[in-house]
C-alpha positions in Angstrom: -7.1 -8.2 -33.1 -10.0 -8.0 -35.1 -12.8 -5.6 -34.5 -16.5 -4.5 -35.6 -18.6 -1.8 -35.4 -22.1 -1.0 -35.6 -24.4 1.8 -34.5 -28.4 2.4 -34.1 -29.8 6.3 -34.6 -32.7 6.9 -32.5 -36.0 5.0 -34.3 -33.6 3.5 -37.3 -32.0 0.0 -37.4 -28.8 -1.1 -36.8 -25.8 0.0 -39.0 -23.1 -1.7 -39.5 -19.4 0.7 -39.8 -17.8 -2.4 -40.8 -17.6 -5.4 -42.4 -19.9 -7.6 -40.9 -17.7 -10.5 -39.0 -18.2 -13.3 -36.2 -16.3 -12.6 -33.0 -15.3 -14.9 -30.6 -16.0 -13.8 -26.7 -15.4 -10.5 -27.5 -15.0 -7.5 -25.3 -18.2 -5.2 -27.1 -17.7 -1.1 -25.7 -21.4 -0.1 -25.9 -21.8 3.4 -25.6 -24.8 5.8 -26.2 -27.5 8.2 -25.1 -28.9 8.1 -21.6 -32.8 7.6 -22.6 -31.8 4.9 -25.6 -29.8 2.7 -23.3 -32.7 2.5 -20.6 -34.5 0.9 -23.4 -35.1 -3.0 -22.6 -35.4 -3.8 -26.0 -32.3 -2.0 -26.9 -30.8 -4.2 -24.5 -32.2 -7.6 -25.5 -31.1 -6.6 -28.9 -27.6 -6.5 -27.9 -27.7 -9.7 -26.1 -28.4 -11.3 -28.8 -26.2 -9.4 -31.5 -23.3 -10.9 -28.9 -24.3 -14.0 -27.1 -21.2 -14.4 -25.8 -19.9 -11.1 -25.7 -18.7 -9.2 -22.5 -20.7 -6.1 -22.9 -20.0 -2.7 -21.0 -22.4 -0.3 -21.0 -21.8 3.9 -20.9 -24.1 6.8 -21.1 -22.5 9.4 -23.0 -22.7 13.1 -24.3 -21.8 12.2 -27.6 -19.8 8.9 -29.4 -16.8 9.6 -31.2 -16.6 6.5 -34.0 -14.0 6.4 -37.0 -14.1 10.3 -37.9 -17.8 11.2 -37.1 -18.7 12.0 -33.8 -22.9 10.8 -32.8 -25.5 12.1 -30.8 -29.3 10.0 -29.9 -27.0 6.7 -31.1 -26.0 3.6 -29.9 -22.4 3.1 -30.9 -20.6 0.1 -30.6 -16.9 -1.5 -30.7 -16.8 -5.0 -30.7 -12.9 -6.5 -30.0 -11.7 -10.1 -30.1 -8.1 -10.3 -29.4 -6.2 -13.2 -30.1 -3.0 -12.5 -27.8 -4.2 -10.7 -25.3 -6.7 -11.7 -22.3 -8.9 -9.5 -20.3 -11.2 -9.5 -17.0 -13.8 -7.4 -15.6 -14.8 -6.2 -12.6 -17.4 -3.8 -11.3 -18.4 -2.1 -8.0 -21.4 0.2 -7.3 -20.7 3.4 -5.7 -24.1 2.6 -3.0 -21.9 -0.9 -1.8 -19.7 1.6 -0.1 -22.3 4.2 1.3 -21.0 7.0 -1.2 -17.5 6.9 -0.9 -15.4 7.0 -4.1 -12.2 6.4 -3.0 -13.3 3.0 -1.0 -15.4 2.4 -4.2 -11.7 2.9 -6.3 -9.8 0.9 -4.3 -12.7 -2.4 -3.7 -13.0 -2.5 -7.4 -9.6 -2.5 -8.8 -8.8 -4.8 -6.4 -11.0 -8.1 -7.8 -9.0 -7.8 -10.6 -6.1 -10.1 -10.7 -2.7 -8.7 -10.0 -0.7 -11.1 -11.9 0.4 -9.5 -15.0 -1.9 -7.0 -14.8 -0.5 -4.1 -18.1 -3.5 -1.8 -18.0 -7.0 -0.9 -16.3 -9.4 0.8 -18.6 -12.3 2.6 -16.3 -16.0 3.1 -17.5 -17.8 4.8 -14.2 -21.0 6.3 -13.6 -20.3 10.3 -13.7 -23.2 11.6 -11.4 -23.0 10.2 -8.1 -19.2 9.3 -8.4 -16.4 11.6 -7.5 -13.8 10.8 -10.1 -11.1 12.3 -7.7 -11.7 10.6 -5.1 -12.3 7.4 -7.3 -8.6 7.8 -9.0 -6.6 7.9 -5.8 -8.0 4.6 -4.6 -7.5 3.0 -7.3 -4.2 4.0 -8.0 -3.1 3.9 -4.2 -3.9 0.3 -4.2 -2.1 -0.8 -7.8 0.8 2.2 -7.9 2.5 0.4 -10.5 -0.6 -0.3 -13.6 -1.4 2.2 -16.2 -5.1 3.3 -15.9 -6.8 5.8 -18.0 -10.7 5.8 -19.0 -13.6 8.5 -18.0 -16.7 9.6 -16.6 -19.9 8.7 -18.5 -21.9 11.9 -19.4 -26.4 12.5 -20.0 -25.6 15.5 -22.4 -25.7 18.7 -20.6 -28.8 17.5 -18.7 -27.1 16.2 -15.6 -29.9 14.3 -14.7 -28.0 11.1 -14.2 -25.4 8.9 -15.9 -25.5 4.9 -16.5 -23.2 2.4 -16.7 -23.0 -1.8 -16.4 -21.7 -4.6 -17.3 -23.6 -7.6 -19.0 -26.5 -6.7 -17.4 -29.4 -3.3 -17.9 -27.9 -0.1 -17.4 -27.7 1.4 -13.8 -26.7 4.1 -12.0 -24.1 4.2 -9.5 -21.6 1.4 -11.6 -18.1 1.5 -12.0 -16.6 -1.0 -14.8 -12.8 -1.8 -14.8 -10.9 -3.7 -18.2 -7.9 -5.1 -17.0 -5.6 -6.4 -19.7 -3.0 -9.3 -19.7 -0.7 -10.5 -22.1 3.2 -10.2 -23.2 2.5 -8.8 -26.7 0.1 -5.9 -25.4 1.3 -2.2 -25.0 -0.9 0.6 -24.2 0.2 4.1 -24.5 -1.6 7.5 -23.4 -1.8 11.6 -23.5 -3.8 14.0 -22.0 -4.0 17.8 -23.4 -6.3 20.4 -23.0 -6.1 23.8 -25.1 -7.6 25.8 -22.2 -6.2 29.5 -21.0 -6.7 31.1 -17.7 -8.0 34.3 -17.2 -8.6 36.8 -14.6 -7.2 37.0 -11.2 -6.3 33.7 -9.4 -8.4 33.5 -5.8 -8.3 31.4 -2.9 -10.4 28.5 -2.1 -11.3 29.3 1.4 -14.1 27.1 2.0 -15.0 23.5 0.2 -15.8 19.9 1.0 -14.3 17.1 -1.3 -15.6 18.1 -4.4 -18.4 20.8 -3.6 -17.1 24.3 -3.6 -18.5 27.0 -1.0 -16.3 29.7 -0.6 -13.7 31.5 -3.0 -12.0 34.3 -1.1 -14.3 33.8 1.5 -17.4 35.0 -0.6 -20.0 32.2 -2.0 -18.3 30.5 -4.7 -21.7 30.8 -6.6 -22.4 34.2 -5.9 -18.5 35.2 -7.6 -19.4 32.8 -10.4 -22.2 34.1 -11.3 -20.9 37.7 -11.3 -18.1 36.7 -13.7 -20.6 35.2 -16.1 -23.3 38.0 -15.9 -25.9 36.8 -18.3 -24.6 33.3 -19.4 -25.6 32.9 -15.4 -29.1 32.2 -16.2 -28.1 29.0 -17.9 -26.1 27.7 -15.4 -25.2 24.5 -14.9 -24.8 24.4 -18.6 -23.5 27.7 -19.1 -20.5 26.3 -16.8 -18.9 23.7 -19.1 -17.5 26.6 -21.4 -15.8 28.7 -18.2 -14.2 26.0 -16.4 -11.7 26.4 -12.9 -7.9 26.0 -13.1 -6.6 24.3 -10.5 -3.4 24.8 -8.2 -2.5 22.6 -5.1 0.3 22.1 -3.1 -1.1 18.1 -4.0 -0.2 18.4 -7.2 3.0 19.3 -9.2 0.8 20.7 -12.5 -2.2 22.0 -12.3 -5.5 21.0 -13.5 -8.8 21.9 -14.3 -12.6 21.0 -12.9 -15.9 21.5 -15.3 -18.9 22.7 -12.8 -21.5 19.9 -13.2 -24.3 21.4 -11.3 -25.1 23.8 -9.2 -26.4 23.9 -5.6 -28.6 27.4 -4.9 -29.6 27.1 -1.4 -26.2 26.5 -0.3 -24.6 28.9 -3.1 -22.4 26.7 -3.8 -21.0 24.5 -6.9 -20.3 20.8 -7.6 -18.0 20.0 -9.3 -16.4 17.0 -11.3 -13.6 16.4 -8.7 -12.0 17.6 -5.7 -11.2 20.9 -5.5 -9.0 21.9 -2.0 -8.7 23.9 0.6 -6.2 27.0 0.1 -5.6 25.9 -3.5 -6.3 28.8 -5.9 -8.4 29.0 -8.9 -8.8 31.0 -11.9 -11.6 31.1 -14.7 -10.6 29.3 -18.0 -11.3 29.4 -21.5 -10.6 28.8 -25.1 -11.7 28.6 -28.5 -11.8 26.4 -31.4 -8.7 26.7 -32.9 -7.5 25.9 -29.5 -8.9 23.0 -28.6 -8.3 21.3 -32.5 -4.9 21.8 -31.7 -5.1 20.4 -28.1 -6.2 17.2 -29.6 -3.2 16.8 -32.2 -0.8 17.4 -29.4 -2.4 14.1 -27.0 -2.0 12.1 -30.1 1.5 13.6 -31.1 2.8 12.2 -27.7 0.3 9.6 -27.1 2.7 7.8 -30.2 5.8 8.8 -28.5 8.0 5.5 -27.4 5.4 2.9 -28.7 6.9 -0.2 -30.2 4.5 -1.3 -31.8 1.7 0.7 -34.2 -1.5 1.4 -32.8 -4.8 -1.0 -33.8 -7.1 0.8 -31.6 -7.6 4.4 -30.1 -9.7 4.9 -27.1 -10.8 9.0 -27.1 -12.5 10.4 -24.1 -13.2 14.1 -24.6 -14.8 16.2 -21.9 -18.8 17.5 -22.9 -17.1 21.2 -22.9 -15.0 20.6 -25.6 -18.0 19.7 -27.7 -19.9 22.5 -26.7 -17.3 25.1 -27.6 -16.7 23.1 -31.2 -20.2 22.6 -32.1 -20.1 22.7 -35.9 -16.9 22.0 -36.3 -17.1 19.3 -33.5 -15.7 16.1 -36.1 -12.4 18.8 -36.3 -10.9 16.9 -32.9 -11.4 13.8 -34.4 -9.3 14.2 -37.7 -6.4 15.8 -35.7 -6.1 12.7 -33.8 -6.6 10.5 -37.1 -3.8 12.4 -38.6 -1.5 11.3 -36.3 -2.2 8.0 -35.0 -3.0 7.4 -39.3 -6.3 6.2 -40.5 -6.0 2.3 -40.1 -6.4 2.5 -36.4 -10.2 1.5 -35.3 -11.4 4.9 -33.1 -14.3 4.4 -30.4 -14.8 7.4 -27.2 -16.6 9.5 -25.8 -18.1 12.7 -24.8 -17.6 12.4 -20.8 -18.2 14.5 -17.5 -14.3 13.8 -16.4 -11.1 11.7 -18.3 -8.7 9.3 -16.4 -5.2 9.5 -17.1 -1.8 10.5 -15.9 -0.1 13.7 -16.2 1.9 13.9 -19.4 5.6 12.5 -17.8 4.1 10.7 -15.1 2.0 7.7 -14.3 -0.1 8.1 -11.6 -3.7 9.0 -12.8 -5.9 11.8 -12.1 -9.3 13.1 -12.8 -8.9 15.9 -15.9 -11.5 17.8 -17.4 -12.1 19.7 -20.6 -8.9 17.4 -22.4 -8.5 14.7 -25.0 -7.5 12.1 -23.5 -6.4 9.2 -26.0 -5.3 5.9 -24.9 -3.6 3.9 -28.0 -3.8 -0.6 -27.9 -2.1 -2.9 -29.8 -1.1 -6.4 -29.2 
């Protein structure tokens, strides 16, 4: 495997994080804020930096790259593997009138089946409900590994791009499938988050908007638990996420609020949330969450046979929000662990795509590390 890495700051030229090599047909991760990658000439660039590169395009809240972590960047991973092969596919979530889990299940199914090891997933985080996107995908390949995330605009929540080898869209969802004897992909998810509060019951909610806790407005409660930090909202959200229990699921989970909706008083959230499962405020601090992130690389290394050459980090916008200063903190605790050899490229996302720690059917998380370790 051999690998290169480059970003752009807003206004500056290119700079290279490494050395400065010619790849073959490689698979180039572009990821970066909203406003720089609607930039056409942004894009030409690229084009021609990699003329025969497959490049994937992601908005993000925030790059993490080696042990720094970016914002108003382009950041880019470049990877040409020499024993592995890859494809990609992509759907747009308008091709099936809105519907996620049709959108999961089309795309996942161009790839080809045939030795299929892992799916890594770039979508669109606005319009697409990553629940609903998970469970057609996995429905339709029950037996592949697939872990990725959501792609983020910051805490505008404006809207979220994504493509592949073409200008960046909304509405896109990219999948990586990788081939090849030699290549093993690991994972871990973790999150650092505590409930707090009294658990209520979701009396009232429609896939992934939320109307009714208790059988009061969902927003109305919300508010009154955040009191002032309400005026902020949806922003104020990311830092007081839900927990999550369902009689769907054996552990629970959590869902960030990514915007709020006041006629209806209600809230939208990343992923499903359902009927007569209860929820409970969450929160955390950043001891907690540093910690979080050495415990998904801790057992992201567990069982590999091989040691890592690349580490794929999606960490939710939350996170980040709660670190702020100390936000590169996450970043070394994974280092630490997975040692400082291994090329690091991720980022700052409205959702992560994994499995449950112990199982290997993904889900839609929020507010974790989720850390997906290559080698070949």
């Amino acid at each position: 495997m051999k690998t290169l890495q480059l970003q752009k700051a807003k206004g500056k030229d290119w700079e290279y994080l490494s050395e400065k090599i010619k790849l073959k047909k490689p698979l180039v991760l572009i990821l970066g804020n909203r406003f720089m990658l609607e930039d056409q000439y942004i894009y030409n660039e690229l084009k021609s930096l990699f003329p025969d590169g497959h490049l994937v395009f992601g908005s993000s809240c925030g790059e993490l790259v080696g042990s720094k972590v970016n914002d108003q960047h382009i950041t880019v991973t470049a990877i040409e593997f020499e024993r592995t092969t890859f494809e990609v596919q992509t759907f747009n979530i308008q091709e099936s009138k809105g519907d996620s889990e049709i959108a999961g299940k089309e795309v996942v199914s161009k790839l080809n089946p045939e030795g299929l090891k892992h799916i890594f997933v770039i979508s669109e985080g606005s319009s697409v409900n990553g629940s609903a996107l998970t469970k057609g995908m996995q429905e339709t390949l029950p037996k592949v590994l697939i872990t990725g995330g959501l792609c983020g605009d910051d805490a505008r929540f404006e809207k979220t791009l994504a493509s592949y080898n073409e200008a960046p869209k909304e509405g896109e969802i990219i999948v990586i499938g990788f081939y090849g004897d030699s290549f093993e992909a690991s994972f871990s998810i973790y999150g650092g988050w505590t409930p707090f509060g009294p658990e209520r019951l979701v009396t009232k909610s429609e896939g992934n908007v939320l109307y009714e806790i208790d059988g009061k407005p969902a927003l109305d409660l919300y508010k009154t638990y955040l009191g002032e930090k309400a005026k902020d909202l949806p922003a104020s959200a990311l830092i007081y996420p839900l927990n999550v229990k369902s009689e769907e699921n054996e552990q629970s989970f959590v869902r960030t609020i990514l915007n709020i909706d006041e006629e209806k008083n209600a809230m939208i959230l990343a992923g499903d949330v359902p009927i007569n499962s209860s929820v409970q405020l969450m929160m955390t601090n950043m001891d907690s969450i540093a910690a979080a992130s050495e415990t998904a690389a801790i057992r992201a290394m567990e069982g590999r046979n091989e040691s890592p050459q690349l580490a794929f980090l999606i960490s939710c916008i939350g996170r980040k929000l709660v670190l702020d200063q100390r936000i590169e903190e996450e970043i070394e605790e994974v280092r630490g662990i997975i040692g400082e050899d291994v090329v690091v490229s991720g980022m700052y996302s409205y959702g992560e795509i994994a499995p449950f720690y112990g199982e290997r059917s993904c889900k839609l998380h929020n507010q974790t590390m989720t850390i997906t370790l290559i080698s070949e």
